[in-house]
N, C-alpha and C positions, 0 to 999 in steps of 0.2 A: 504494500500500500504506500501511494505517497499523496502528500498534502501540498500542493503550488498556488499561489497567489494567482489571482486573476490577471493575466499579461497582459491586458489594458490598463495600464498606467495611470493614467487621467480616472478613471473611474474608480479604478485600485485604491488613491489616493481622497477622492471624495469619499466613499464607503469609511474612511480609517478617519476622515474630520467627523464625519456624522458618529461615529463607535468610541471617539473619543470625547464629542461634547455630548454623547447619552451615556457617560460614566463605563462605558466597555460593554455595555449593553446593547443587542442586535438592535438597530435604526428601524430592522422591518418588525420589532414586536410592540403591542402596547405593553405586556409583560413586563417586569424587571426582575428576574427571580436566577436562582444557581443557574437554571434551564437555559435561560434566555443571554446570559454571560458570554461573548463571542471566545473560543467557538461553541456556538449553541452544542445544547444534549442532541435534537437532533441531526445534527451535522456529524458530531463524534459518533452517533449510532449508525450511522449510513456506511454501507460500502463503499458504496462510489458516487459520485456526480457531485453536486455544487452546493455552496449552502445557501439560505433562505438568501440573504444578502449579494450574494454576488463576489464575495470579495477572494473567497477559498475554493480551489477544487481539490478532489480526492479521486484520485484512479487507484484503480487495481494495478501490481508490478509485475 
């Protein structure tokens, strides 16, 4: 398994102002909770693909 940044730069870079002025909290939840703490619970529980936000992907190796 690996975990890469979204290679959009410019967006990469927006997602991580929004994550940081909602205290490290996903941008896309009304939540605030352990769950919702980037990288969100369900991001870490996926296999593969991308998480809510955009910012993380996770492929299979």
């Amino acid at each position: 398994m690996a975990i890469k940044q979204n290679p959009d730069k410019e967006y990469a870079d927006e997602v991580k102002r929004k994550l940081k002025a909602n205290g490290g909290y996903c941008p896309c939840s009304l939540i605030k909770s352990a769950d919702t703490k980037c990288m969100c619970k369900d991001f870490r529980e996926t296999e593969e693909g991308m998480c809510h936000c955009g910012l993380y992907i996770k492929t299979k190796d």
